[in-house]
Z-matrix of the N, CA and C atoms (Angstrom, degrees):
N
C 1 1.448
C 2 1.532 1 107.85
N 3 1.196 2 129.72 1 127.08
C 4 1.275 3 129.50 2 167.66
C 5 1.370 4 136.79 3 -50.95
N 6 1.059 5 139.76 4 -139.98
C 7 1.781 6 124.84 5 -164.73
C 8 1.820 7 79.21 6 -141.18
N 9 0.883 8 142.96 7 -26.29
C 10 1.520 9 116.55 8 -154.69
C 11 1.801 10 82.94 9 -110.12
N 12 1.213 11 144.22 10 -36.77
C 13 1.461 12 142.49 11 160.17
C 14 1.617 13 120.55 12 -41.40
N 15 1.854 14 110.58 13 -57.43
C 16 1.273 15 103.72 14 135.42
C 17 1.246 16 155.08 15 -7.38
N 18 1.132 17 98.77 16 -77.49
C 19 1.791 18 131.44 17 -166.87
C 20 2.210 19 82.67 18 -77.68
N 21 1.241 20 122.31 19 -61.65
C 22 1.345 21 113.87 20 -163.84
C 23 2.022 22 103.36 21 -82.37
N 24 1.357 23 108.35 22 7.04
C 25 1.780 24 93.78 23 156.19
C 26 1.259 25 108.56 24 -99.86
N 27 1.308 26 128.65 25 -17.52
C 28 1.506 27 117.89 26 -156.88
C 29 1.825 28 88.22 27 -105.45
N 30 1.174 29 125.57 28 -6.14
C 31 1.529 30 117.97 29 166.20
C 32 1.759 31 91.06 30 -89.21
N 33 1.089 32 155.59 31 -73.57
C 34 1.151 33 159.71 32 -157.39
C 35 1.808 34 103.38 33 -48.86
N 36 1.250 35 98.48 34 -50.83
C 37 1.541 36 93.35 35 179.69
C 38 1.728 37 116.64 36 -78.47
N 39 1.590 38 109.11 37 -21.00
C 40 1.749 39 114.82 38 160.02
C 41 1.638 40 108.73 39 -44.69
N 42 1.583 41 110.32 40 -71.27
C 43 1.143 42 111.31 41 152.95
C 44 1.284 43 140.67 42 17.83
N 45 1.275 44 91.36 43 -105.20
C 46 1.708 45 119.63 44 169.67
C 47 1.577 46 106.97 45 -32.35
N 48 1.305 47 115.32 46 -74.47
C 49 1.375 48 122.78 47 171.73
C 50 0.901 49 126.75 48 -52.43
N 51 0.944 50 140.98 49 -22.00
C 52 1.224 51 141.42 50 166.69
C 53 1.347 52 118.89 51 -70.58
N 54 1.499 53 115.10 52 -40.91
C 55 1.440 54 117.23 53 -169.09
C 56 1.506 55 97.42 54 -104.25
N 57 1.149 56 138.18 55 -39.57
C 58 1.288 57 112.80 56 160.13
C 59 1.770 58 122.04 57 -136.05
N 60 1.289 59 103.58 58 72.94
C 61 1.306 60 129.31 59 167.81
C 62 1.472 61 122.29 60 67.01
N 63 1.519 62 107.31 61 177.80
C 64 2.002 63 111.93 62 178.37
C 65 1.531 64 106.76 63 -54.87
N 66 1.233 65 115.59 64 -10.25
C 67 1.310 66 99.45 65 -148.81
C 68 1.877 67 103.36 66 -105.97
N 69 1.334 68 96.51 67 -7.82
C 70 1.329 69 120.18 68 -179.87
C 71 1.321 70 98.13 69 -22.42
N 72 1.721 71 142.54 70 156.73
C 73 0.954 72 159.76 71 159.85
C 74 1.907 73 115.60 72 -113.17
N 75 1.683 74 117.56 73 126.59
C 76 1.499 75 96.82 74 159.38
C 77 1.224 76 116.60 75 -164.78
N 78 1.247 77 115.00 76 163.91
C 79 2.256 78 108.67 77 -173.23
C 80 1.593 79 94.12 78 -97.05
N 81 1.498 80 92.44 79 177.50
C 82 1.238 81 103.35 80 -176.31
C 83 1.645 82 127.76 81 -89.46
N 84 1.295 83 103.73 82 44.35
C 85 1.618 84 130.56 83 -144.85
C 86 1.894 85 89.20 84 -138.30
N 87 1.675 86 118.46 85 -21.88
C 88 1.480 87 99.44 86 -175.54
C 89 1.548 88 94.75 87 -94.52
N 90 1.362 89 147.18 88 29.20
C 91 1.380 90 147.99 89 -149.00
C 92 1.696 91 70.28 90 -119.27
N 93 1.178 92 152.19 91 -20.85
C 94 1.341 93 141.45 92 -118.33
C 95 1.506 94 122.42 93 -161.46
N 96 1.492 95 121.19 94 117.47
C 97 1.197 96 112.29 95 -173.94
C 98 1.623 97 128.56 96 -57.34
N 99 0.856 98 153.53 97 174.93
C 100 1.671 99 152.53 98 160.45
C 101 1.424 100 128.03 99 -54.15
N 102 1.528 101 97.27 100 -1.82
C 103 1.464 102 114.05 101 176.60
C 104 1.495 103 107.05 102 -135.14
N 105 1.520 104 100.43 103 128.78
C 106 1.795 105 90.81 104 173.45
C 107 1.476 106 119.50 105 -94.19
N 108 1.595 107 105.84 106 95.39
C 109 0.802 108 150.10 107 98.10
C 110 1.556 109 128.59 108 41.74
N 111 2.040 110 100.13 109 -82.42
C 112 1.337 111 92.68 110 167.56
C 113 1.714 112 88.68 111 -158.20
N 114 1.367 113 99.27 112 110.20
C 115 1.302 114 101.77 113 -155.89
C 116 1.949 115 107.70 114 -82.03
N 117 1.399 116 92.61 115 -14.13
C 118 2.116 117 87.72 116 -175.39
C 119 1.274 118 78.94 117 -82.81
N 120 1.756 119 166.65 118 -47.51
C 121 1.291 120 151.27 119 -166.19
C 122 1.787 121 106.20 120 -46.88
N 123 1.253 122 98.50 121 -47.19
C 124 1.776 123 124.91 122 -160.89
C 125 1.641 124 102.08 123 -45.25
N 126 2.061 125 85.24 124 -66.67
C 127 1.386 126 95.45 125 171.51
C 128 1.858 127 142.41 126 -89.44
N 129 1.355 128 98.38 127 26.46
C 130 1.312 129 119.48 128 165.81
C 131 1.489 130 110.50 129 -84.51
N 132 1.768 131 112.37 130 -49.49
C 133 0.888 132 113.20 131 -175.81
C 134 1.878 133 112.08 132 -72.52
N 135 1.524 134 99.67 133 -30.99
C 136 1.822 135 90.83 134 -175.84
C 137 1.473 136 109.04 135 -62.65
N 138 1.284 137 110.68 136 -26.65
C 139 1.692 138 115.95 137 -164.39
C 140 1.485 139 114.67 138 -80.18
N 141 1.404 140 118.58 139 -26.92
C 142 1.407 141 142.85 140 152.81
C 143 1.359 142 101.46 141 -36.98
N 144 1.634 143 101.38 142 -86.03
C 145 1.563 144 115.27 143 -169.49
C 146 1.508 145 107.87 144 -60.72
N 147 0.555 146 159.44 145 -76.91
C 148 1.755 147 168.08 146 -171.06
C 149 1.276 148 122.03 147 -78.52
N 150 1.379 149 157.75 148 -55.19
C 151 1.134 150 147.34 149 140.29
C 152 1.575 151 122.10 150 -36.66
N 153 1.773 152 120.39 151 -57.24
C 154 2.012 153 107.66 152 -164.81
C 155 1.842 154 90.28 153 -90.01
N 156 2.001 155 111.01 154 -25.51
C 157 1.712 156 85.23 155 -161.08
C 158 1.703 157 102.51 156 -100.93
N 159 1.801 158 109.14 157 5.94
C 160 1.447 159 98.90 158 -157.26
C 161 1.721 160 124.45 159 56.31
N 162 0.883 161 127.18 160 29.48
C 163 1.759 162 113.11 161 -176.63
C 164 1.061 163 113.97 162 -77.56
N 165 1.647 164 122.75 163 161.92
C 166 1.743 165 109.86 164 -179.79
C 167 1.829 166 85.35 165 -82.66
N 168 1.562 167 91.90 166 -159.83
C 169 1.441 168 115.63 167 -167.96
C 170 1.523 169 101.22 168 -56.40
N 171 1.325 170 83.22 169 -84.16
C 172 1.808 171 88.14 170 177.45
C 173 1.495 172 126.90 171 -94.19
N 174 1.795 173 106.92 172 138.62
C 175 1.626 174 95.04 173 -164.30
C 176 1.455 175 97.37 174 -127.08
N 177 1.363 176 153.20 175 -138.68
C 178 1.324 177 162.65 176 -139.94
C 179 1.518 178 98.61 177 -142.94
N 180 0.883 179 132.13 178 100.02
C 181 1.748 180 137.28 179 174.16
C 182 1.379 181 106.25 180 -37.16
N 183 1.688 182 123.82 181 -51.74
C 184 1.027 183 125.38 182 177.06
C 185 1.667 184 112.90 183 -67.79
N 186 1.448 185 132.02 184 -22.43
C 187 1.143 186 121.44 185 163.63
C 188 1.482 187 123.96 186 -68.96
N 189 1.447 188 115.98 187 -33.76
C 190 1.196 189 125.59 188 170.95
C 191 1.477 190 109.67 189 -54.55
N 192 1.226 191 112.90 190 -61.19
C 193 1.801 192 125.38 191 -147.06
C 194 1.918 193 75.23 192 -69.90
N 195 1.493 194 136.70 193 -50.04
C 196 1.467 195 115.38 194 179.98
C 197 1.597 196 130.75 195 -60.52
N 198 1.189 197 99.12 196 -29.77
C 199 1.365 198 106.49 197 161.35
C 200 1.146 199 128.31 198 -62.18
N 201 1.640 200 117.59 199 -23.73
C 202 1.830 201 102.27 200 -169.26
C 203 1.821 202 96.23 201 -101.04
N 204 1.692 203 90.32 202 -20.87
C 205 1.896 204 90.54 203 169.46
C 206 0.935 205 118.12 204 -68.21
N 207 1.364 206 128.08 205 -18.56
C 208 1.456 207 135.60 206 -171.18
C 209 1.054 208 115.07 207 -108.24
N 210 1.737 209 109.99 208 31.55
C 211 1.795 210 121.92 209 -168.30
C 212 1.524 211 135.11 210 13.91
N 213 1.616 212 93.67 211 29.97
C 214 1.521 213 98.35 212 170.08
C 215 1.778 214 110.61 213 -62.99
């Protein structure tokens, strides 16, 4: 995964938590505007989430944002 995909889930999932709590829920679809945009980013991130970590749809923002800090 690159550094600026990175760098823009673990601000997105700050976000999240912040405005509505730990418990926040999200797919790998809120990294991303409503239009694709930039689709090899899109699918870096689906292949991350779903192909190397298996995750379901929706996971814990705060589990995510430790995982990409924790360069899994």
């Amino acid at each position: 995964m690159n550094p600026d995909l990175k760098q823009k889930i673990i601000q997105v999932c700050e976000q999240k938590i912040r405005t509505k709590g730990p418990d926040v829920v999200l797919s790998f679809y809120a990294f991303f505007k409503n239009k694709n945009d930039n689709p090899k980013e899109l699918m870096d991130a689906a292949t991350w989430w779903i192909e190397i970590h298996q995750l379901d749809h929706f996971e814990k923002a705060v589990k995510i944002k430790g995982m990409v800090e924790a360069g899994l």
